[in-house]
KEKE-3310 file (N, C-alpha, C; in steps of 0.2 Angstrom, whole numbers, plus 5000, padded with zeros to 4 digits):
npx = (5009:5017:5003:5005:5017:5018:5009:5019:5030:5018:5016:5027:5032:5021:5025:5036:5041:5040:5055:5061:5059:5060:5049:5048:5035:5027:5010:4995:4983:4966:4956:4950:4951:4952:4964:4968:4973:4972:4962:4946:4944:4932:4921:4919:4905:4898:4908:4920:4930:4942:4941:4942:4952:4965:4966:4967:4980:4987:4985:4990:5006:5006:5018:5025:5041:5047:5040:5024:5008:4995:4985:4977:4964:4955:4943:4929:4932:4942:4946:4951:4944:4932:4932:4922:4915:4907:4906:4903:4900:4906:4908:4908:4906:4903:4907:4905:4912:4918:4934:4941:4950:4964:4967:4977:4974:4971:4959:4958:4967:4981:4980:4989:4990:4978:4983:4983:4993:5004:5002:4993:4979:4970:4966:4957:4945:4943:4931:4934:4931:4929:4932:4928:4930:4925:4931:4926:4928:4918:4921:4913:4919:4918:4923:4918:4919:4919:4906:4900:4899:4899:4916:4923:4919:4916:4916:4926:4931:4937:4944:4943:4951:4949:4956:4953:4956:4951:4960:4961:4957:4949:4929:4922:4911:4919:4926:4919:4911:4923:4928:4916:4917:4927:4926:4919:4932:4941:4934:4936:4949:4954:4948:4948:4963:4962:4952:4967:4970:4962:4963:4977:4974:4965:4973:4981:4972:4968:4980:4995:5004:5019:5022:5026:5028:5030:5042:5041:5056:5066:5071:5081:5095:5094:5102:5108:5118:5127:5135:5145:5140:5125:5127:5133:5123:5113:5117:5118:5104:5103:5107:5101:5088:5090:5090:5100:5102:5112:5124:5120:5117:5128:5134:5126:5128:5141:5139:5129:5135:5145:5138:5134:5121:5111:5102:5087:5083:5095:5094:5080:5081:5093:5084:5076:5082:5085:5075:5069:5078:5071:5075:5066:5068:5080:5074:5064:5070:5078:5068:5063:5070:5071:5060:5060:5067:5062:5056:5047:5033:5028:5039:5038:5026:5029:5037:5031:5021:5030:5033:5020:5019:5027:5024:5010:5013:5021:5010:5003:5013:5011:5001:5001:5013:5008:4996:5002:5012:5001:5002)
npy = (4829:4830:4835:4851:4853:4854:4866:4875:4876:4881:4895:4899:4899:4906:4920:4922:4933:4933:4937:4953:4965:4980:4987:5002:5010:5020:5026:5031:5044:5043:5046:5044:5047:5063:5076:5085:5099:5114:5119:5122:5120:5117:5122:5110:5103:5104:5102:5100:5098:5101:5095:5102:5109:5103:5095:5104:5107:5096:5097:5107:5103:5093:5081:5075:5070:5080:5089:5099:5096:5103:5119:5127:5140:5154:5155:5150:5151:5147:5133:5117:5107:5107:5103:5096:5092:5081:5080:5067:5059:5063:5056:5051:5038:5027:5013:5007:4995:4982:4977:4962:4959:4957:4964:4970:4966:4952:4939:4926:4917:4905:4889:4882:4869:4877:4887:4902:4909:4917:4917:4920:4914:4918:4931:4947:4949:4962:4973:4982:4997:5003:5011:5012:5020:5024:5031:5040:5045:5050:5054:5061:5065:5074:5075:5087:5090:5106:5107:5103:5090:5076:5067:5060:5051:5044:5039:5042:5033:5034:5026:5025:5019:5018:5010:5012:5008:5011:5013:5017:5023:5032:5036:5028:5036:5050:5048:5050:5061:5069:5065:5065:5082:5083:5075:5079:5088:5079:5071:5080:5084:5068:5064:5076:5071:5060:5065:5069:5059:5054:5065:5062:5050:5055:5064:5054:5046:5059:5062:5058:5046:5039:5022:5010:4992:4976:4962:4948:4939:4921:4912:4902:4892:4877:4860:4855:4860:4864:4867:4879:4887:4890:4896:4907:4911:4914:4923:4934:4935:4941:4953:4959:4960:4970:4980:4982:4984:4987:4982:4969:4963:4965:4953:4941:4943:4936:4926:4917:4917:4909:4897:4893:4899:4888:4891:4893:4901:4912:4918:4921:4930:4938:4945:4952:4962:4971:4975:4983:4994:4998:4993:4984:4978:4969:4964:4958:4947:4939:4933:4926:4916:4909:4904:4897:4884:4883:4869:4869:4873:4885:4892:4894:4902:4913:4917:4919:4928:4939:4944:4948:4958:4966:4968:4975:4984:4992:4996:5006:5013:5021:5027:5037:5044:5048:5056:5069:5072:5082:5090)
npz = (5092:5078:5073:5081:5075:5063:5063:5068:5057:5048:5051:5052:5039:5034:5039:5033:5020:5001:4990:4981:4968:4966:4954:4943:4936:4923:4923:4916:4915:4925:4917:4900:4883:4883:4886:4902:4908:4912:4925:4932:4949:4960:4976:4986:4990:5006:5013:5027:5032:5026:5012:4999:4998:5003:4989:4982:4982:4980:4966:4962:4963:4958:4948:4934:4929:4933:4927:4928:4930:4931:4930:4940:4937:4940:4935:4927:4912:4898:4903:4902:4909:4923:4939:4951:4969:4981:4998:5005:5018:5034:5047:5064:5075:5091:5103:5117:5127:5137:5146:5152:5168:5176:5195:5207:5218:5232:5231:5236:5246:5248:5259:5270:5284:5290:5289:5286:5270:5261:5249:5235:5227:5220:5211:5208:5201:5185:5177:5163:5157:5140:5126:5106:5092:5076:5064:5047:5031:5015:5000:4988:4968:4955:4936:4925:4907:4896:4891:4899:4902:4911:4911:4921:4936:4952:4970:4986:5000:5015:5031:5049:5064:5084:5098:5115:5133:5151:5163:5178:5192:5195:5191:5176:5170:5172:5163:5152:5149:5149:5135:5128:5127:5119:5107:5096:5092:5090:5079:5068:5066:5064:5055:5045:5043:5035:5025:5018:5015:5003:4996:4991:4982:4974:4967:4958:4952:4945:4936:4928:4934:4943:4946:4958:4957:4963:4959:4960:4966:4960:4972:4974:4969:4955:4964:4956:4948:4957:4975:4976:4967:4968:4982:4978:4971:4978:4986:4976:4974:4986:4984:4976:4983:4992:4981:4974:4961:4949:4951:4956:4942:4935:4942:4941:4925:4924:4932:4926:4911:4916:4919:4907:4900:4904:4914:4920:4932:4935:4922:4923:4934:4930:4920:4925:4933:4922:4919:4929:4925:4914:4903:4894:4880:4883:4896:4891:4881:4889:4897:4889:4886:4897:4897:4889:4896:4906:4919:4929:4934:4946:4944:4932:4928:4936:4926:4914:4921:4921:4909:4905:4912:4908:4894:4899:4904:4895:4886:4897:4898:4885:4885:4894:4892:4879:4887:4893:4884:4878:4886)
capx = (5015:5018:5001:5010:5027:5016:5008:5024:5031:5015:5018:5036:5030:5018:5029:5043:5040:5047:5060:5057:5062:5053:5049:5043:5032:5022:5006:4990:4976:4961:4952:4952:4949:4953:4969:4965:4978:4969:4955:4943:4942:4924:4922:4916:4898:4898:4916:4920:4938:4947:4944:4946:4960:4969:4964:4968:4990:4988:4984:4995:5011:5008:5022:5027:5046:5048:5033:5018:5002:4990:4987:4970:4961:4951:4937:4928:4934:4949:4950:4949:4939:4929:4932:4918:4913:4903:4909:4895:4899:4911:4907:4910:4903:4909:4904:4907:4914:4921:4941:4942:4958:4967:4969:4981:4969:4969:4954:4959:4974:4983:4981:4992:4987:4975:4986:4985:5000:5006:5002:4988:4978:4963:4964:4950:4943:4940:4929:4938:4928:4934:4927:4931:4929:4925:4928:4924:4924:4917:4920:4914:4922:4917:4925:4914:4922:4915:4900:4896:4897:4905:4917:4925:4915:4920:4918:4930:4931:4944:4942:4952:4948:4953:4952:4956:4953:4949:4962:4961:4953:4942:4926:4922:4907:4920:4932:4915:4911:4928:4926:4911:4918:4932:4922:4919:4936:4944:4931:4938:4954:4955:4942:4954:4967:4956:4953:4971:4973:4957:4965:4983:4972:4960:4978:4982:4965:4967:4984:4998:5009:5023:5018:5031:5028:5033:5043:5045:5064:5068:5078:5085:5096:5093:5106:5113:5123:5132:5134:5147:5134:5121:5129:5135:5115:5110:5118:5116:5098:5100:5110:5093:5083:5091:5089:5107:5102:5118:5129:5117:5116:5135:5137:5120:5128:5145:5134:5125:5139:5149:5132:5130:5112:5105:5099:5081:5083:5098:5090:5074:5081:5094:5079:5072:5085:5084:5066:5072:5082:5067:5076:5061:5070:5084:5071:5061:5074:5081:5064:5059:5077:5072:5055:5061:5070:5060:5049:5046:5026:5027:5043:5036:5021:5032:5041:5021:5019:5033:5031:5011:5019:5033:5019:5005:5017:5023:5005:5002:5018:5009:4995:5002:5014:5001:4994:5008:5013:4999:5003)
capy = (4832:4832:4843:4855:4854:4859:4872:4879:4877:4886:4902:4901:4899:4915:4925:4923:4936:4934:4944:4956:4969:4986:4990:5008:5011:5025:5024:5034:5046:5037:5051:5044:5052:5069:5079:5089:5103:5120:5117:5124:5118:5122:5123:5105:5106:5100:5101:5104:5093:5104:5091:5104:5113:5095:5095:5109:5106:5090:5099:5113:5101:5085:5082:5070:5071:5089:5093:5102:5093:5106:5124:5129:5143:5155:5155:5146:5155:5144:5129:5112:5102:5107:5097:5097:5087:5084:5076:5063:5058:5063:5053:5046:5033:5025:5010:5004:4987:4980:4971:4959:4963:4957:4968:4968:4964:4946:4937:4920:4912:4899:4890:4876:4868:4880:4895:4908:4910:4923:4915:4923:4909:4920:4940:4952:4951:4967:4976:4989:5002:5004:5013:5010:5026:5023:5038:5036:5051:5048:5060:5060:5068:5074:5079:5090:5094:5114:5105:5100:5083:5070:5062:5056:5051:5040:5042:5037:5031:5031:5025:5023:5018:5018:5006:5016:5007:5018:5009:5021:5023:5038:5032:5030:5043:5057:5051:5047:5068:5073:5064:5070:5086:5083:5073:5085:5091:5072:5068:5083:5082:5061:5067:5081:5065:5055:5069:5073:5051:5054:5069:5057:5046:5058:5064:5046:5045:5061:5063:5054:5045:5031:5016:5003:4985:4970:4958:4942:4934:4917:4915:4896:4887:4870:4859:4853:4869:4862:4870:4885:4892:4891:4901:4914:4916:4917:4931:4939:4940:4944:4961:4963:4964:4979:4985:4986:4982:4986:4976:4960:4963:4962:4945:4938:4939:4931:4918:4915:4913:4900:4893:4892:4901:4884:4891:4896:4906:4915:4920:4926:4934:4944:4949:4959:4968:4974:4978:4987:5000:5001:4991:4980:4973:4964:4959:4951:4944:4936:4930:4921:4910:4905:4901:4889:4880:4882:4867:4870:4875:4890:4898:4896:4907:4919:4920:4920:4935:4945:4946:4951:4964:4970:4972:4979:4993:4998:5001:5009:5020:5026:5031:5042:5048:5052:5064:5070:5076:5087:5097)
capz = (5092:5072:5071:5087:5075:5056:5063:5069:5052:5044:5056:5051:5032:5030:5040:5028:5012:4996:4992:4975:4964:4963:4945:4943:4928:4922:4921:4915:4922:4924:4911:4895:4879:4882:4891:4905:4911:4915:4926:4939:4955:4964:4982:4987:4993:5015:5017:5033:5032:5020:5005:4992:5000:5002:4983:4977:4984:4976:4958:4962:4966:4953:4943:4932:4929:4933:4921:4930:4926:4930:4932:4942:4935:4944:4933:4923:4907:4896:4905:4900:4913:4930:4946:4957:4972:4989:5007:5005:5025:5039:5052:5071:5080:5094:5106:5125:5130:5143:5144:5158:5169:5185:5198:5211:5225:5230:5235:5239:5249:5251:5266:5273:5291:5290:5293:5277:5268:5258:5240:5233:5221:5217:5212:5208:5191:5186:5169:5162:5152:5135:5117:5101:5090:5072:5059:5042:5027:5012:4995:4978:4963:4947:4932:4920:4902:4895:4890:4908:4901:4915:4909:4927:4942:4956:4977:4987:5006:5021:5037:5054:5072:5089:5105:5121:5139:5155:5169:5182:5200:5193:5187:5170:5167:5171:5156:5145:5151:5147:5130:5125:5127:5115:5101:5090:5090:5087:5073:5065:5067:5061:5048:5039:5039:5029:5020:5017:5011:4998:4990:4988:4979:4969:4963:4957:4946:4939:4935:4924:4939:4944:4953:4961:4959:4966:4955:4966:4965:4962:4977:4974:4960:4957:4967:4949:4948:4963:4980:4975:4962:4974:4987:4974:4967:4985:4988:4973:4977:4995:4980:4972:4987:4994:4976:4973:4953:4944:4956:4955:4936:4933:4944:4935:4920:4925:4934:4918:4907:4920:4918:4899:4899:4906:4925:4922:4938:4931:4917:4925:4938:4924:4916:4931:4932:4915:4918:4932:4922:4911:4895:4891:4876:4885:4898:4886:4878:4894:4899:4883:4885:4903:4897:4884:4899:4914:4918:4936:4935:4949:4941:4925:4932:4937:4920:4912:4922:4921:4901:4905:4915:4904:4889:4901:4908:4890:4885:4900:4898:4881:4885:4899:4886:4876:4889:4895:4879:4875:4891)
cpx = (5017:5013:5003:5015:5023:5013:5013:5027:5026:5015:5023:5032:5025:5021:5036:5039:5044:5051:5059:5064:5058:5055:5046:5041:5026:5015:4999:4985:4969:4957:4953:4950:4949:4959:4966:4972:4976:4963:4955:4942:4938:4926:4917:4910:4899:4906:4919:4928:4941:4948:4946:4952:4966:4970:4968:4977:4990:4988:4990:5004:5012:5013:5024:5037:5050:5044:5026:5012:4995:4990:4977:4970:4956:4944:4935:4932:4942:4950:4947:4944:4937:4929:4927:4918:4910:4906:4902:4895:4906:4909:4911:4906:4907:4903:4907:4908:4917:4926:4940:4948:4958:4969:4975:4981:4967:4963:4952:4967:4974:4982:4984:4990:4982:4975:4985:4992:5001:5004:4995:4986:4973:4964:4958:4948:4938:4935:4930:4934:4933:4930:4931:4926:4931:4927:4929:4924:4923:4916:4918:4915:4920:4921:4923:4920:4918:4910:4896:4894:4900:4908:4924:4920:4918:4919:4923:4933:4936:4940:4949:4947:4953:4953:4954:4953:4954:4953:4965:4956:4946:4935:4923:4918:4911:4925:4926:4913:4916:4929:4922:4912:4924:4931:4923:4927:4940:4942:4936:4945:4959:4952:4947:4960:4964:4956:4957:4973:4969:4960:4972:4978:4967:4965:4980:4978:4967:4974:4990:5002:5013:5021:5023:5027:5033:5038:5047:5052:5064:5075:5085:5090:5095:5099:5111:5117:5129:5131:5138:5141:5128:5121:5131:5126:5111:5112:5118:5108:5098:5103:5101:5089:5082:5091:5094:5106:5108:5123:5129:5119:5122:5137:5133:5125:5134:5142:5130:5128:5145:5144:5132:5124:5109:5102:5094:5082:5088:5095:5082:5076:5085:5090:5075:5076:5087:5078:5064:5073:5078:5070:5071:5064:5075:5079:5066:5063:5076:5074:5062:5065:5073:5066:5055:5063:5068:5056:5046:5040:5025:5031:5042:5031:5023:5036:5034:5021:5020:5032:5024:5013:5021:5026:5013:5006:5019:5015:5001:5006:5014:5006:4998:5006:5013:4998:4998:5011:5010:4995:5007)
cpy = (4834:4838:4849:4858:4857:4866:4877:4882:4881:4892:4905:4904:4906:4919:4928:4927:4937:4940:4947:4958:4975:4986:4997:5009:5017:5025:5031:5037:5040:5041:5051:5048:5060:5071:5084:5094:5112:5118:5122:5120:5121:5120:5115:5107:5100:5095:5107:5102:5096:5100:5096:5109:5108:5094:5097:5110:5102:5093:5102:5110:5094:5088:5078:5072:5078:5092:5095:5100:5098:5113:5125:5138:5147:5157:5149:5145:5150:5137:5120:5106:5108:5102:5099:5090:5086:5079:5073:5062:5059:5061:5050:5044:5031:5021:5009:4997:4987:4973:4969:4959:4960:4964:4966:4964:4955:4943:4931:4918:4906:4896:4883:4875:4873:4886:4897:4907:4915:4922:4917:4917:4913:4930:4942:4950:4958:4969:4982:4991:5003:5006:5010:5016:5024:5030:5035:5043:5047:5053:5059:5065:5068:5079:5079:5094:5103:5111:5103:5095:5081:5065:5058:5057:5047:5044:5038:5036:5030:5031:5024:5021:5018:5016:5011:5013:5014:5013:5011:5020:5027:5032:5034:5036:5050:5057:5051:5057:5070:5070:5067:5077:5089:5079:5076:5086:5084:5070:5072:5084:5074:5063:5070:5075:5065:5058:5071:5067:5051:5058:5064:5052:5048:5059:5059:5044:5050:5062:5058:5052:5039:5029:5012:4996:4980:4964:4953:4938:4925:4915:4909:4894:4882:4866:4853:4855:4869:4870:4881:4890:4893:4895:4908:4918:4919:4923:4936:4940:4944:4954:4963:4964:4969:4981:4987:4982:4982:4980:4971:4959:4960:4954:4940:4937:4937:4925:4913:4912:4906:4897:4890:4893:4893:4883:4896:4904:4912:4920:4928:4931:4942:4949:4954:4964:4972:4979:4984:4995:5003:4999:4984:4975:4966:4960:4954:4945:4938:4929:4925:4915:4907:4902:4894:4884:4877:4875:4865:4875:4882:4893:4899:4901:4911:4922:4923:4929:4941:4947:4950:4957:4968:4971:4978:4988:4997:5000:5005:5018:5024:5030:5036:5047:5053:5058:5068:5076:5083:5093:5102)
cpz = (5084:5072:5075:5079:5067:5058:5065:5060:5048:5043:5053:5042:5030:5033:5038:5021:5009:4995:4983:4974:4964:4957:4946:4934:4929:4921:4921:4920:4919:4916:4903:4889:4878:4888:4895:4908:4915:4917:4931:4943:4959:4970:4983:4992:5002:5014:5021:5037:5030:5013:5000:4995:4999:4996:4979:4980:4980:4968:4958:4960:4960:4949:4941:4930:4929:4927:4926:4927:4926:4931:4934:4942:4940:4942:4927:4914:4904:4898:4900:4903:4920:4934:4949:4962:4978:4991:5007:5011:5026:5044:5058:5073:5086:5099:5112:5123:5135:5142:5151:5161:5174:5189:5204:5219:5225:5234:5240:5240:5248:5257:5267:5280:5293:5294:5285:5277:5265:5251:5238:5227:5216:5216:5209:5204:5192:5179:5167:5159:5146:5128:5114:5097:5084:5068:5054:5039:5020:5007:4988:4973:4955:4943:4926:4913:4901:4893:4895:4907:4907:4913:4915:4933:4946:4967:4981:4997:5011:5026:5042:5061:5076:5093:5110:5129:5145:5162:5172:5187:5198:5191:5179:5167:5168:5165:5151:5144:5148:5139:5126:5124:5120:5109:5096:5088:5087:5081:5068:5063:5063:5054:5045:5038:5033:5024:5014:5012:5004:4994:4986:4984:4974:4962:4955:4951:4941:4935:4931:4932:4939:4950:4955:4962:4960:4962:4958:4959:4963:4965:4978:4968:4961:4958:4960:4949:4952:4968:4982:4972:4966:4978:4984:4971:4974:4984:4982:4974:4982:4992:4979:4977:4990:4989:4975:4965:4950:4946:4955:4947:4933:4936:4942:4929:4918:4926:4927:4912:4911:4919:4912:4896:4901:4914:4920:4927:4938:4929:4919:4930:4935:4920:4920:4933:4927:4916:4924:4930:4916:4904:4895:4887:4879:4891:4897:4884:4883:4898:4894:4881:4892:4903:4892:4889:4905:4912:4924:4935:4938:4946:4936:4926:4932:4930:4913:4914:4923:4915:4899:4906:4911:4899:4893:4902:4903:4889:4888:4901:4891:4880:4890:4896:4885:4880:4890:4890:4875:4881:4892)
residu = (UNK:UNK:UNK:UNK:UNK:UNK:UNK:UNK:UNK:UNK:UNK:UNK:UNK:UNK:UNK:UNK:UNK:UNK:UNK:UNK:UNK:UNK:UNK:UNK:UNK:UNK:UNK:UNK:UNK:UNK:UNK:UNK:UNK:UNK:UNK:UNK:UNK:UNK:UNK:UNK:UNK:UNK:UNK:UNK:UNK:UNK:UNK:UNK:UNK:UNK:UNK:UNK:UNK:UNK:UNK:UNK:UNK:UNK:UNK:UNK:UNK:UNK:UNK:UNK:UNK:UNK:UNK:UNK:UNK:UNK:UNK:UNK:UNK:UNK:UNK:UNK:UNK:UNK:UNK:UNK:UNK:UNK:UNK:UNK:UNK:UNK:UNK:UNK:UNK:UNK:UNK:UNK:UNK:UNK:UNK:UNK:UNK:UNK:UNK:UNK:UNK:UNK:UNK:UNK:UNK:UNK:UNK:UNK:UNK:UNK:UNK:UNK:UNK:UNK:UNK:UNK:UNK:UNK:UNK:UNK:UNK:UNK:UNK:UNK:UNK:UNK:UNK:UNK:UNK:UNK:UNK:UNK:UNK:UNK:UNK:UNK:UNK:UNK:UNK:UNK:UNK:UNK:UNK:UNK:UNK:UNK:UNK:UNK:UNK:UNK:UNK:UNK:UNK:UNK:UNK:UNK:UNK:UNK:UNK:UNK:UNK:UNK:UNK:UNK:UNK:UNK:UNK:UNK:UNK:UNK:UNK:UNK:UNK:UNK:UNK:UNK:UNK:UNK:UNK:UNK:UNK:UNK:UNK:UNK:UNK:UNK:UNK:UNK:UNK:UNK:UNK:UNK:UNK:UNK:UNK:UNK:UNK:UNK:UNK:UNK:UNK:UNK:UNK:UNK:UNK:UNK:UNK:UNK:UNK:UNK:UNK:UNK:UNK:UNK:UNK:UNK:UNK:UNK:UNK:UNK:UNK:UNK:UNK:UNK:UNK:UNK:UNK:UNK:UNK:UNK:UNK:UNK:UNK:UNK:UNK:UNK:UNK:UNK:UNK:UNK:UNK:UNK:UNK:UNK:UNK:UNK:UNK:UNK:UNK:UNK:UNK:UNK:UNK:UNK:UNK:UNK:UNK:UNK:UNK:UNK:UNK:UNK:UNK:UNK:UNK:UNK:UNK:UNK:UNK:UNK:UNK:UNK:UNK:UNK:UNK:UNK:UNK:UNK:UNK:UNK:UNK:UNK:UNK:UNK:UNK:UNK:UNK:UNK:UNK:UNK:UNK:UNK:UNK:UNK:UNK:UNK:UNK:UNK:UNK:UNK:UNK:UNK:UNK:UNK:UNK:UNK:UNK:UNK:UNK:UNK:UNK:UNK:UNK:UNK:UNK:UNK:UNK:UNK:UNK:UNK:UNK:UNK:UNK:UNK:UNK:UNK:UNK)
# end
């Protein structure tokens, strides 16, 4: 019964996720060492998906703050880089199996005094036919400066699948036939997806962009603070999880001052809403009081890692800056 009643509690336990903060932060193309903004885009070699049409909206459409990151070029002539690439694989596969399945058909009764009843004990067992239809593309990317040096490479892979049972009277070789005939056109079809997820993501690499992170809450005060203050911090998280920051911010630093700066959890959570708004200083600032104080091992962790963040993401804002600037 206990191990019955922890594994309930575990279910319960990974089903619950913590509650955050988005941060958005700037962050750099992958192409270091040189800006790229006037380019050519070549015709990808065995694309049959639309990768560089996918591609080539992505370039068209990047923008960092209402700034236009690229302008493609229809010749070689000016530009700053050359994009090429090839559709290394577009593929489908796909295999048979069989689900096992009741039918409605029963085979065995019941039988009292050795009259049948009406209870059915026993129904049919049936083998369902059933694929499973893998697609897969797979593109690599290169970005040649005018010296037709490479200074980016990188291939990059999407996949998808499909299960589909056959739990009809017909039988199955006439859907495996009506399949067969529609192959081609499904592959193709899933395929240009994929396609469409590799270009969102070639984007990503080449381009300055913002990214959304997670900055887990702490969601408790400690029961020192007494039961009012506790119920007040709750719910101010249950503010920050729908991302009402200013709202949480102003009763944070009420709660902080009836506090006297000595709630850790306060503090840290203060500081994420700073960091939110993108004022770094007051998030630091906030964070390096609640470090002096914490000494609750996993919260201090999280106060470790939000100061890694806060530095990682300015020196990431600079360098994206830095490109950005000499567009």
């Amino acid at each position: 019964m206990k191990q019955y009643l922890l594994l309930i509690l575990t279910f319960l336990f990974i089903g619950c996720s913590n509650k955050y903060v988005s941060i958005k932060s700037l962050q750099p193309s992958e192409i270091s060492g040189t800006n790229i903004s006037n380019v050519f885009l070549e015709q990808f070699t065995n694309d049959d998906i639309n990768q560089t049409n996918y591609l080539e909206t992505q370039l068209v459409n990047a923008k960092v703050d209402n700034k236009k990151i690229f302008t493609i070029k229809p010749t070689h002539e000016g530009v700053d880089a050359i994009i090429s690439g090839e559709v290394l694989e577009s593929s489908f596969d796909f295999r048979i199996y069989y689900d096992e399945s009741l039918s409605s058909r029963c085979v065995r009764y019941e039988y009292v005094n050795g009259a049948r009843t009406g209870n059915c004990i026993e129904y049919r067992r049936l083998l369902i036919p059933c694929e499973r239809r893998d697609y897969r593309v797979k593109t690599q990317v290169k970005v040649l400066n005018m010296k037709h040096e490479v200074i980016f490479s990188k291939i990059y892979s999407k996949s998808d699948y499909k299960n589909e049972c056959y739990r009809y009277n017909e039988p199955y070789f006439g859907f495996m036939l009506y399949n067969n005939l529609n192959y081609e056109k499904e592959k193709k079809r899933v395929n240009t997806q994929l396609a469409k997820r590799i270009a969102d993501e070639i984007i990503e690499d080449l381009s300055p962009h913002y990214v959304y992170q997670k900055a887990t809450l702490i969601e408790e005060l400690a029961e020192s603070f007494g039961e009012k203050n506790q119920k007040e911090f709750e719910q101010i998280v249950e503010l920050l999880n729908k991302q009402q920051i200013s709202l949480a911010q102003d009763k944070l630093q009420e709660l902080n001052k009836k506090l006297d700066s000595k709630s850790y959890e306060t503090l840290y959570n203060l500081a994420l809403t700073y960091e939110a708004q993108h004022n770094n200083f007051m998030a630091r600032t906030y964070l390096l009081k609640a470090q002096k104080i914490c000494k609750e091992s996993d919260d201090l962790k999280l106060i470790e890692n939000a100061l890694i963040r806060i530095k990682s993401n300015e020196q990431q804002e600079r360098k994206a800056k830095s490109q950005l600037s000499d567009i």
